[in-house]
C-alpha positions in Angstrom: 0.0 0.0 0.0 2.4 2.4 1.3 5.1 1.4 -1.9 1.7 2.4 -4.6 1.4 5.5 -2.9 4.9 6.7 -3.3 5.0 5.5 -6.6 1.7 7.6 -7.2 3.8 10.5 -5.6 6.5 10.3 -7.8 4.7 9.9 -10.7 2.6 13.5 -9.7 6.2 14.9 -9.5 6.3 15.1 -5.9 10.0 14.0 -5.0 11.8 12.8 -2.0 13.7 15.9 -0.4 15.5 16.8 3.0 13.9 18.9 5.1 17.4 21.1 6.7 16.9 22.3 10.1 19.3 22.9 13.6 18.6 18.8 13.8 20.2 17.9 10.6 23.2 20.5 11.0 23.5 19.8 14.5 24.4 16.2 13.5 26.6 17.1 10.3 28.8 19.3 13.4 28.7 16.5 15.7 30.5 14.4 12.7 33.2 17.2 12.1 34.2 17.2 15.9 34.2 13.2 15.7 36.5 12.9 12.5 39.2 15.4 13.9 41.9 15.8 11.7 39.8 14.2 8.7 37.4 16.1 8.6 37.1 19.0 5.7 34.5 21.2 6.9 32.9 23.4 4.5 31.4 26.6 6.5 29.4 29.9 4.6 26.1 30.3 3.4 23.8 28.8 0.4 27.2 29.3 -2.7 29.1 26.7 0.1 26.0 24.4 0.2 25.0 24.1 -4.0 28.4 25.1 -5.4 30.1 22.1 -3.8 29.6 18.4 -4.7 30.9 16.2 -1.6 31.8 13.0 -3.3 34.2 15.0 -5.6 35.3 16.9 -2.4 36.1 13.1 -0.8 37.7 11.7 -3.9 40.1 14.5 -4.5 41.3 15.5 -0.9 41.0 11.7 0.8 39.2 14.0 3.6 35.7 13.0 4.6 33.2 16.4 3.6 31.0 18.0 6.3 28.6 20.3 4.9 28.1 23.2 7.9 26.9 26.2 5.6 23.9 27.4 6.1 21.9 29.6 3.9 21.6 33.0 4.3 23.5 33.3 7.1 26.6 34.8 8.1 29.8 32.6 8.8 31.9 33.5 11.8 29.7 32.4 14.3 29.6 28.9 12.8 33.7 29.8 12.4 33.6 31.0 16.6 32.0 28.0 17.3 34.7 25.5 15.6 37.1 27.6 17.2 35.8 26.9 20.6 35.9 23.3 19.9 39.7 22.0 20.4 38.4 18.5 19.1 38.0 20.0 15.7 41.8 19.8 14.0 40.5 19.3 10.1 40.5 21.3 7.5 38.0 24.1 7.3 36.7 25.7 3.7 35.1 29.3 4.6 32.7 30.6 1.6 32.5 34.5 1.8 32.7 37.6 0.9 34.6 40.1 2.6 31.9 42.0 4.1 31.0 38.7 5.9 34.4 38.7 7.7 33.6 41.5 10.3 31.3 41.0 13.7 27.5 41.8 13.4 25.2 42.6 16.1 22.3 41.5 14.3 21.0 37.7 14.9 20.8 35.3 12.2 20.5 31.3 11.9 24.2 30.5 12.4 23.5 31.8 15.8 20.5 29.9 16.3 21.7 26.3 14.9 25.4 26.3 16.7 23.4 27.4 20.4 20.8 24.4 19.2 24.2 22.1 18.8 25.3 23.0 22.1 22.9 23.4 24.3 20.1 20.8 22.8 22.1 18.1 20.5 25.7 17.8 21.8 26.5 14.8 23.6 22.3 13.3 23.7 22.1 10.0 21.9 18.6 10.5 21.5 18.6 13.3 19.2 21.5 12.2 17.1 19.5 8.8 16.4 16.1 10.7 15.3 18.0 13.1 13.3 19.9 10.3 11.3 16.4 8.2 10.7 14.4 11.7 9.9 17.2 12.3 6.9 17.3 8.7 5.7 13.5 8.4 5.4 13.6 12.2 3.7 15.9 11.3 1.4 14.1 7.8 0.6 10.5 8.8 0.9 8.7 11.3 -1.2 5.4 10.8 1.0 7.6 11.3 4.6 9.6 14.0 3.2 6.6 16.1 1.9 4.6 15.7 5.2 1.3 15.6 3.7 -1.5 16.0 5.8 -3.5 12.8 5.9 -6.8 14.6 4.9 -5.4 16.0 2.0 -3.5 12.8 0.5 -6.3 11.2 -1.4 -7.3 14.1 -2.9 -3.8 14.3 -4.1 -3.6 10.8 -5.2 -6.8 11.0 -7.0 -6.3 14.2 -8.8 -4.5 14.4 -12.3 -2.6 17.7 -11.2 1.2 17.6 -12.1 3.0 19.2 -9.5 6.1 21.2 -10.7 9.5 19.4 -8.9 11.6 22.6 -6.8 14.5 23.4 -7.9 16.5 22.8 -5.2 16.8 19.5 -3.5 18.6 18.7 -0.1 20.2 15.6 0.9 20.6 14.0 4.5 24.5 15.1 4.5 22.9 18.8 3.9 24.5 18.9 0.2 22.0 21.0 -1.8 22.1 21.0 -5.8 20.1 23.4 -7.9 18.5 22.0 -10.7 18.0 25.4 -12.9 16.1 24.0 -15.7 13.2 23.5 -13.1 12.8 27.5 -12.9 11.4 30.2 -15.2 14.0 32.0 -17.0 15.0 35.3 -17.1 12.3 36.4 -14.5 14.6 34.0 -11.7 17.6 35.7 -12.5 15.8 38.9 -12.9 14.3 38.5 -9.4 17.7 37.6 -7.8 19.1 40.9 -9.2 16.2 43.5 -8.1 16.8 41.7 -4.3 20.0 42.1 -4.9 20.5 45.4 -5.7 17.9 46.8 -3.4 14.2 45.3 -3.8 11.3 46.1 -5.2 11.5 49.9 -5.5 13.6 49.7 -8.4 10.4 48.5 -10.6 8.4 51.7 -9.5 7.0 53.4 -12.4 9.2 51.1 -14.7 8.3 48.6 -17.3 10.6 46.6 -19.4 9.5 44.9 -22.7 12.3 42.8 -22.3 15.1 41.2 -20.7 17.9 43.0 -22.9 16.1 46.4 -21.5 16.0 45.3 -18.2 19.4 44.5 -18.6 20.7 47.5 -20.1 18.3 49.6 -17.6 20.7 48.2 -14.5 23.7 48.4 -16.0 23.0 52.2 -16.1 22.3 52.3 -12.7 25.1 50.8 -11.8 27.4 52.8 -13.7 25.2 56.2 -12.3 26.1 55.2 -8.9 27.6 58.0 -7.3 31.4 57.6 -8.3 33.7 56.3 -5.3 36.6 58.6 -3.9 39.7 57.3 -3.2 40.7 59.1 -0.3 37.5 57.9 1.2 37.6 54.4 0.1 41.9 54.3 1.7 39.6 55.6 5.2 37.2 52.8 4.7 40.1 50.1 3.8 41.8 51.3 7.2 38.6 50.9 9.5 38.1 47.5 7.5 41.1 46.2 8.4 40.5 47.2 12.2 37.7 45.3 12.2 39.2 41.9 11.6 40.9 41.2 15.0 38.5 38.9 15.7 38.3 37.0 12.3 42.1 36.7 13.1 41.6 35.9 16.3 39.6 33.1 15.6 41.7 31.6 12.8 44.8 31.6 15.5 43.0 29.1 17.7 42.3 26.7 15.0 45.8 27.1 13.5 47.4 26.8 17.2 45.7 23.3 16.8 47.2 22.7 13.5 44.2 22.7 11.4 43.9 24.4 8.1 41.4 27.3 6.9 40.8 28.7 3.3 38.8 31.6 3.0 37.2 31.3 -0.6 35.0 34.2 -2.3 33.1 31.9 -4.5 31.8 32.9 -8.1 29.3 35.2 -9.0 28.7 36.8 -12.1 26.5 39.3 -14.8 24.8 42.1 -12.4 25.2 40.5 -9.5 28.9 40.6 -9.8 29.0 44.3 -11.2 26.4 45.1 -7.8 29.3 43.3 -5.2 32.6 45.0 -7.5 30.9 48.2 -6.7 29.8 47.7 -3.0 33.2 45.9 -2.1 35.5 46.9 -4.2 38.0 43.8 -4.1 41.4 46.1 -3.7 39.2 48.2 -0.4 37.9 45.0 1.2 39.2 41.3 0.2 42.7 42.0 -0.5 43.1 43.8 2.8 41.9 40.4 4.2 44.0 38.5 2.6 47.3 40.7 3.4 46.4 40.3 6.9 45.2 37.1 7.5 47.7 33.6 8.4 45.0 31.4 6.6 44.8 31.3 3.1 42.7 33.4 0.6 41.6 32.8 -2.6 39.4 34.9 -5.0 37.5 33.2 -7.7 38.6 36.2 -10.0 42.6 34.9 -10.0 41.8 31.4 -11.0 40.6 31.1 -15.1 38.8 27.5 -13.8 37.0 29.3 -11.1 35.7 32.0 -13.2 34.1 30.6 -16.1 31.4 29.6 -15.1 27.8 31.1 -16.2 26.2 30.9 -13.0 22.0 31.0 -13.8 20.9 32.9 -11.6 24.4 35.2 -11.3 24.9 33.8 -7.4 25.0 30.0 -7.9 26.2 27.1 -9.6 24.2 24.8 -11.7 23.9 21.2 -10.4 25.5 20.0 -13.9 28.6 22.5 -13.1 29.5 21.1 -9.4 31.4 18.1 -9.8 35.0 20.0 -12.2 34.3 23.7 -10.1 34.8 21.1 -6.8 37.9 19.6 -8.7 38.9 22.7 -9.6 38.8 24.7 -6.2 40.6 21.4 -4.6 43.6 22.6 -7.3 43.2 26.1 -6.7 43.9 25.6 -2.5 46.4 22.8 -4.0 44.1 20.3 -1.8 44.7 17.2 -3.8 46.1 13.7 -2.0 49.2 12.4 -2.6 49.5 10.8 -5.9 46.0 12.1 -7.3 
């Protein structure tokens, strides 16, 4: 009974697909403290989580992959929190930008999910076993992972409607890939850039017959952006770089117990890449980082097999394009095994 009903669900298009939540991150942390030295822990926010394939990540380093990043977050206190922990000694992959490096008083779910490790998961059997059974059955189960209510099911079942797959699908080791075929193009892309560059208000008395005039329309905007000042951009490089005591700090305590950390600003590209270049200008913000910092950083910009990509939706990789960027960033922080 229960096998004809999933098959009904996957014939409707309704697909098996992990739920993430502090439960399933909790457990992927848990697994980075337990693997010690490794362990190559990949910490940021959604680029870390669908721009990197796992399996490649395995096969080329000879390291065992734990997905921490968590989407739309910031990173350091995820980073603060590995710090803390002297039992992790791996190797740790930061996805970031620079503007990410510096404290924020604000609140966000990298807060929320590392205080859930600690205070709710850490150490408690009983937790660790429900999580791993909850992400098998996910992953497995397109009738479990969906949670439909029981009233509503055979109305599903008995219905003809299709029902469109999501583009995104998460797996019980929190990989994520991004199916981009699945979405409606331009408007996607075009919706990730108005958010991007400052919501809705852009559209305001503005139509656009077309993508090439949307297009054009924000590359003038853009380029009318008030033009920077040098003088004031050398004052904001020198409050940036007093800023990133603490980023330092924390990279001293995992070096002190001989792990390794690589800051990586991951691809982006068309307007979303001319927004960031203007907000951050690399030369004000990331390479002030990196001249500081004892960890290594790399910038997708100063490797050709980073950069080529066409990312869809100008943030993020395309499922199809994970598995040679992964081999690619393993040769760009010169990662590989011995002998690979």
């Amino acid at each position: 009974m229960l096998l004809a009903v999933e098959i009904r669900l996957r014939g409707l298009g309704i697909e098996p697909n992990v739920r993430d939540s502090p439960e399933l991150w909790a457990a992927q942390r848990e697994l980075a403290a337990q693997l010690g030295n490794q362990a190559i822990i990949v910490v940021g926010d959604s680029r870390g989580q669908l721009d990197i394939d796992l399996p490649t990540l395995k096969e080329a380093t000879g390291l065992t992959p734990v997905q921490l990043a968590i989407d739309g977050s910031w990173s350091l206190p995820v980073l603060a929190d590995l710090a803390a922990d002297p039992r992790i000694t791996g190797t740790i992959i930061v996805d970031t930008s620079a503007g990410k490096l510096i404290p924020q008083s604000s609140r966000d779910r990298s807060h929320e999910w590392t205080e859930f490790y600690q205070k709710k998961y850490r150490g408690l059997l009983s937790p660790a076993i429900e999580t791993r059974l909850k992400g098998f059955l996910q992953e497995k189960s397109a009738l479990y992972s969906s949670m439909i209510p029981l009233d509503r099911l055979p109305g599903i079942l008995f219905s003809n409607n299709k029902y469109s797959s999501t583009y995104l699908k998460t797996r019980s080791d929190r990989q994520r890939d991004g199916d981009y075929r699945l979405v409606k193009m331009p408007d996607f892309y075009v919706a990730r850039v108005i958010r991007h560059f400052g919501g809705q208000q852009l559209l305001k008395n503005k139509y656009f017959r077309s993508f090439a005039e949307f297009d054009s329309s924000m590359r003038e905007q853009i380029a009318g952006q008030p033009a920077r000042d040098p003088g004031a951009d050398q004052k904001l490089k020198s409050e940036y770089e007093g800023k990133l005591s603490y980023v330092h700090s924390l990279v001293k305590q995992i070096q002190a117990r001989n792990g390794r950390i690589f800051f990586v600003r991951f691809p982006s590209d068309k307007l979303v890449w001319l927004i960031d270049d203007y907000r951050q200008p690399r030369w004000v913000f990331w390479d002030t980082f990196a001249q500081t910092t004892s960890a290594t950083a790399v910038h997708f910009q100063d490797f050709p097999d980073l950069r080529k990509y066409s990312l869809p939706d100008g943030s993020h990789l395309d499922q199809r394009d994970k598995k040679s960027f992964t081999t690619a960033l393993v040769a760009a922080l010169s990662l590989k095994k011995a002998g690979s």
